[in-house]
Backbone as ProteinMPNN parsed JSONL, in Angstrom:
{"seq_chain_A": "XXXXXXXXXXXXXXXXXXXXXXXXXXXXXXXXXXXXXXXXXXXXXXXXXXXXXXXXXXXXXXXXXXXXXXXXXXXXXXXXXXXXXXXXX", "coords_chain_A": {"N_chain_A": [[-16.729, -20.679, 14.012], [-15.736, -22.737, 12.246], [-13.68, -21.378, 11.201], [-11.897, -21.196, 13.188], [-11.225, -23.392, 13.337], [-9.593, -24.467, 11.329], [-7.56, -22.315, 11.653], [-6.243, -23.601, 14.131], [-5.694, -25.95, 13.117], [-3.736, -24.809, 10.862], [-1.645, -23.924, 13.172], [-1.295, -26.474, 14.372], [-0.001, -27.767, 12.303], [2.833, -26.498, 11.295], [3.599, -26.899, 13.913], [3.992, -29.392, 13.4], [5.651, -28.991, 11.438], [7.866, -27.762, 12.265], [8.527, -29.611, 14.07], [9.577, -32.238, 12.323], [11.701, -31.293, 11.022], [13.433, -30.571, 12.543], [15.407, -32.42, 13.615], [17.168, -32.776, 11.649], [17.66, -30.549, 10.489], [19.018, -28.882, 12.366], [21.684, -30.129, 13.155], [22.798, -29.988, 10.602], [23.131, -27.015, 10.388], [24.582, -26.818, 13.126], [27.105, -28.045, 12.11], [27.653, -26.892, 9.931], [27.855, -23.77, 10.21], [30.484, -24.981, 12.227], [32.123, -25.626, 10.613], [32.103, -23.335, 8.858], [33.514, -21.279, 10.718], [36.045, -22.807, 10.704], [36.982, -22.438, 8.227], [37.395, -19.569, 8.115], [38.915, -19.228, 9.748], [41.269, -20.464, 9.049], [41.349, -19.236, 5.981], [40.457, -20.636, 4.216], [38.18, -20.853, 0.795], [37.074, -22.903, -0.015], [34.073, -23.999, -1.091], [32.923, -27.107, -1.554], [34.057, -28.319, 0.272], [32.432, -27.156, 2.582], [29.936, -28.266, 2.113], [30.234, -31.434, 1.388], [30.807, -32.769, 4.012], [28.209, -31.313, 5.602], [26.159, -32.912, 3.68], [26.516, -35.645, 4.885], [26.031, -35.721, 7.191], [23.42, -34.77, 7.282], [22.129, -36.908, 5.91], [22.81, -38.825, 7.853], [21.364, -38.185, 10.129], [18.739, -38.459, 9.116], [18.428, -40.916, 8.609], [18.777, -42.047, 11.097], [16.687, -40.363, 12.619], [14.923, -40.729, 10.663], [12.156, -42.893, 10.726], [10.914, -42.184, 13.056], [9.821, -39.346, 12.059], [8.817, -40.091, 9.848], [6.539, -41.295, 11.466], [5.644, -39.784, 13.114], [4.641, -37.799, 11.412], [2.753, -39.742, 9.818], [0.527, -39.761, 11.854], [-0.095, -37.509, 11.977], [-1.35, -37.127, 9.673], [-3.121, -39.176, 9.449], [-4.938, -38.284, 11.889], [-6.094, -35.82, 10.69], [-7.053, -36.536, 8.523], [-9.233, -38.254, 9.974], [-10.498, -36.229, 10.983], [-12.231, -34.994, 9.079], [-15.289, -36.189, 8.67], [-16.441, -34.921, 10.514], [-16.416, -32.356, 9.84], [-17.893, -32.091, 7.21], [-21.013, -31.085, 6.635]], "CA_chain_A": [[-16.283, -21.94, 14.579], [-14.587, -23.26, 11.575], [-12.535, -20.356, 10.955], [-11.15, -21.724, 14.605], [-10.373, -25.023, 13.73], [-8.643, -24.211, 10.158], [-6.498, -21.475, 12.551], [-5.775, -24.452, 14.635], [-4.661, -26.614, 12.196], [-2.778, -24.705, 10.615], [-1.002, -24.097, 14.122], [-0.459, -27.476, 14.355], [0.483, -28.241, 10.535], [3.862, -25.43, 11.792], [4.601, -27.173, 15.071], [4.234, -30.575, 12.899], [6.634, -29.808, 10.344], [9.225, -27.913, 12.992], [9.348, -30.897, 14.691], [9.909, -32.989, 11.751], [12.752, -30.783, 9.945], [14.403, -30.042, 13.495], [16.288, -33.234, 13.972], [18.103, -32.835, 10.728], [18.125, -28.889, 10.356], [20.112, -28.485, 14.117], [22.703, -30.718, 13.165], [23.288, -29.565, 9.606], [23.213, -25.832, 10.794], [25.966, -26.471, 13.778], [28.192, -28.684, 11.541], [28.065, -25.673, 8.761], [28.794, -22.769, 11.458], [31.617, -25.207, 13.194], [33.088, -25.743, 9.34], [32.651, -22.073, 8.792], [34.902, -21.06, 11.456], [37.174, -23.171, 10.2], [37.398, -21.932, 6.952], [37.386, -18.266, 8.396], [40.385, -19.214, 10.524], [42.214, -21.081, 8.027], [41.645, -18.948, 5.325], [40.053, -22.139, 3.201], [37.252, -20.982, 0.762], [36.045, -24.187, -1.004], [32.551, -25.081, -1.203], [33.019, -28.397, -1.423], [34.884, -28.437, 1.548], [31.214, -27.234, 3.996], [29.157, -29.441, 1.387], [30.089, -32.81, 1.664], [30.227, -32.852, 5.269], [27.089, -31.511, 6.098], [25.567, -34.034, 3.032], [26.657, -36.498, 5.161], [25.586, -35.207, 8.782], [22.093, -35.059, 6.884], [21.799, -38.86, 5.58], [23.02, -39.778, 9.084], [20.561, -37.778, 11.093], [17.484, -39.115, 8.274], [19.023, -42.554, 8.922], [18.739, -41.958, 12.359], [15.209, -39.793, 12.684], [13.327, -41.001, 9.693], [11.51, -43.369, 10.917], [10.015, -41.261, 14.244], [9.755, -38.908, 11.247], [7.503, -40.665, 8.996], [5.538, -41.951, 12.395], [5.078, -38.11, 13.347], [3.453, -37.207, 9.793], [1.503, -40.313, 9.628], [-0.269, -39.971, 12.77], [-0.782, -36.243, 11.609], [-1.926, -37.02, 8.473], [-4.604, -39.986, 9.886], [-5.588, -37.258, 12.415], [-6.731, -35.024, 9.748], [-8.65, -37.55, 8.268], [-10.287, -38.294, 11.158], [-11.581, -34.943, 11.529], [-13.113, -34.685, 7.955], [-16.466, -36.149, 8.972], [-17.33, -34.231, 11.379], [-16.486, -30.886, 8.747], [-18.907, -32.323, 6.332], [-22.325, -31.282, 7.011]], "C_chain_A": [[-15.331, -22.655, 13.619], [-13.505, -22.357, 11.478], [-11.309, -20.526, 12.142], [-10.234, -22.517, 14.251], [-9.736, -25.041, 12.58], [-7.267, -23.371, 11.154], [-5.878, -22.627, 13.331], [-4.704, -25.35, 14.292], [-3.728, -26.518, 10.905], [-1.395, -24.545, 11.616], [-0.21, -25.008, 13.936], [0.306, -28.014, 13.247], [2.092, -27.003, 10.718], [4.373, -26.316, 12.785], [4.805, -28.729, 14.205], [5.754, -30.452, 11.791], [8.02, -29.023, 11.355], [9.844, -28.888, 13.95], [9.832, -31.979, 13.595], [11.318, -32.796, 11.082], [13.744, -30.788, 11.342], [15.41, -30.972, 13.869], [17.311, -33.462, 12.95], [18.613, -31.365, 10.164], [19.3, -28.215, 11.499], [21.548, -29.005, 13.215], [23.548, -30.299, 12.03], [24.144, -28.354, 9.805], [24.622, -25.583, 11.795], [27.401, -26.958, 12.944], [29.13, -27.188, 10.503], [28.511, -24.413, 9.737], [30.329, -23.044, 12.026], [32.621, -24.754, 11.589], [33.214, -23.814, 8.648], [33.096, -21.306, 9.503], [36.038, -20.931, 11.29], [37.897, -22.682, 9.105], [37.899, -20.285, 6.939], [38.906, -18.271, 8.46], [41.615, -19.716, 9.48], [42.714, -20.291, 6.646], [41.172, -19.528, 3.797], [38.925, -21.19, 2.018], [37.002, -21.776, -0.622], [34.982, -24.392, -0.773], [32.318, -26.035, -1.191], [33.384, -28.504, -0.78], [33.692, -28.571, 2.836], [30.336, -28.243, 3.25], [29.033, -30.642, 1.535], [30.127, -33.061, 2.794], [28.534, -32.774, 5.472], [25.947, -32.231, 5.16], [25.372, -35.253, 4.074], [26.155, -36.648, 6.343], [24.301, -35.457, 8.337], [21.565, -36.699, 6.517], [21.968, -39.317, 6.324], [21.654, -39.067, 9.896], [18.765, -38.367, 10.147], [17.632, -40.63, 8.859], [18.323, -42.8, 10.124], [17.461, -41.621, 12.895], [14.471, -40.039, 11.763], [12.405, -42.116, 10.238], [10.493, -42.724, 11.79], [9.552, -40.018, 13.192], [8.409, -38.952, 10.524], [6.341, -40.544, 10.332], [4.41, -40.741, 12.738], [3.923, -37.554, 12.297], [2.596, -37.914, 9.149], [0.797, -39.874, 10.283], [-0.897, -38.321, 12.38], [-1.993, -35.881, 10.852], [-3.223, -37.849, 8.794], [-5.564, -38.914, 10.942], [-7.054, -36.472, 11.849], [-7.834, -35.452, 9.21], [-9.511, -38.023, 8.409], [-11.322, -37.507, 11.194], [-12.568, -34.572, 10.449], [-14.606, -34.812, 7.903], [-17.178, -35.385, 9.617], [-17.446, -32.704, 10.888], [-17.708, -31.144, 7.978], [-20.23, -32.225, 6.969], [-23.75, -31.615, 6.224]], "O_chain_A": [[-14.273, -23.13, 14.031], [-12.368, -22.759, 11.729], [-10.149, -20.123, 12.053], [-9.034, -22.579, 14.519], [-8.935, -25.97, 12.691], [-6.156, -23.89, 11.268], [-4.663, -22.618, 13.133], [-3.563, -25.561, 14.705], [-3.2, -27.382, 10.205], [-0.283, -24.872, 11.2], [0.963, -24.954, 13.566], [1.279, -28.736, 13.459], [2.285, -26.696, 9.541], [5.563, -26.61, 12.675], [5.901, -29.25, 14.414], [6.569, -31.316, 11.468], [9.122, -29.565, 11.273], [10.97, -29.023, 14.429], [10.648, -32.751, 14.1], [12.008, -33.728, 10.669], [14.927, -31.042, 11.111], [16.373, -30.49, 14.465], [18.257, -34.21, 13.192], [19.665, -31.125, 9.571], [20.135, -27.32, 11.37], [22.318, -28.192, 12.705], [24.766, -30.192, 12.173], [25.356, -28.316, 9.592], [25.477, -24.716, 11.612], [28.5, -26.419, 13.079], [30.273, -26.745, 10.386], [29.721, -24.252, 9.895], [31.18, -22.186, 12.264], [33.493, -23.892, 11.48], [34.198, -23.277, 8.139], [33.193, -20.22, 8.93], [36.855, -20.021, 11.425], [39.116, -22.529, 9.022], [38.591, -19.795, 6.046], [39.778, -17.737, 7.773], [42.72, -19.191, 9.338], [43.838, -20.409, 6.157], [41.406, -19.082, 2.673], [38.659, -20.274, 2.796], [36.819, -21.421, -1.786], [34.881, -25.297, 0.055], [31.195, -26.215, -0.719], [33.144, -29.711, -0.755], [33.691, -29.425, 3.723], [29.992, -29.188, 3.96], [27.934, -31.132, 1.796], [29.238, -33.89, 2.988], [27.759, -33.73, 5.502], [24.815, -32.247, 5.643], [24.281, -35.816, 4.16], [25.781, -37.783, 6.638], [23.789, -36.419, 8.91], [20.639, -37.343, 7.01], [21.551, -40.475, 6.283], [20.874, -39.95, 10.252], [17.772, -38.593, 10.838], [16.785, -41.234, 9.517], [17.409, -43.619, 10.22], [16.967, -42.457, 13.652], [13.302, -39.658, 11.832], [11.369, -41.746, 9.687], [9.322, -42.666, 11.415], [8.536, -39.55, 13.706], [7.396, -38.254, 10.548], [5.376, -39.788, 10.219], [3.183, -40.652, 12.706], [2.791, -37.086, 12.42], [1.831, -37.496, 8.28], [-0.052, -39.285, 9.613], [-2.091, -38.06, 12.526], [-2.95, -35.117, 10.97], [-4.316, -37.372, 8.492], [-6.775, -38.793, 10.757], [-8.239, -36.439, 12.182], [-9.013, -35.102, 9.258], [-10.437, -38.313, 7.651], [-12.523, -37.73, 11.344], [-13.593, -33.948, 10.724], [-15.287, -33.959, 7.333], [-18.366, -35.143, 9.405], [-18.29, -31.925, 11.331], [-18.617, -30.328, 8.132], [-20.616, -33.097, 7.747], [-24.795, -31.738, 6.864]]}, "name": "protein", "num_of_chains": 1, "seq": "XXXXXXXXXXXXXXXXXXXXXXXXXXXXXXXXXXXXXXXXXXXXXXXXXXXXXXXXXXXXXXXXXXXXXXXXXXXXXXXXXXXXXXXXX"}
């Protein structure tokens, strides 16, 4: 029975953190693909060139999703804590 509910939550401790990383991992990921295109096509290869962009795509999408962020991994984290009593026998 415990061996269940550890399997469980580790489940959920996976879908918790791909929902937390996914609103700033998407955006990073297409920016760096579109900019390496570019660089293909162009011929460009600076590093600093895909870098500071997608720096910046990231501090906007944190900006933007940290808060629902945090809210997500509190409520996770009080969850958890919840459940501790009823482990302890």
């Amino acid at each position: 029975m415990e061996a269940d509910y550890f399997i469980g939550v580790a489940q959920q401790s996976l879908w918790i953190l791909a929902l937390a990383t996914a609103p700033i991992l998407l955006p990073v990921l297409a920016i760096g693909v579109l900019l390496g295109m570019v660089q293909a096509a162009t011929s460009i290869n600076e590093q600093t060139l895909t870098f500071i962009p997608k720096l910046i795509v990231a501090a906007i999408c944190l900006a933007i999703f940290g808060g629902s962020i945090l809210v997500l991994l509190t409520d996770f984290t009080r969850d958890l804590y919840a459940q501790i009593p009823g482990l302890v026998r």
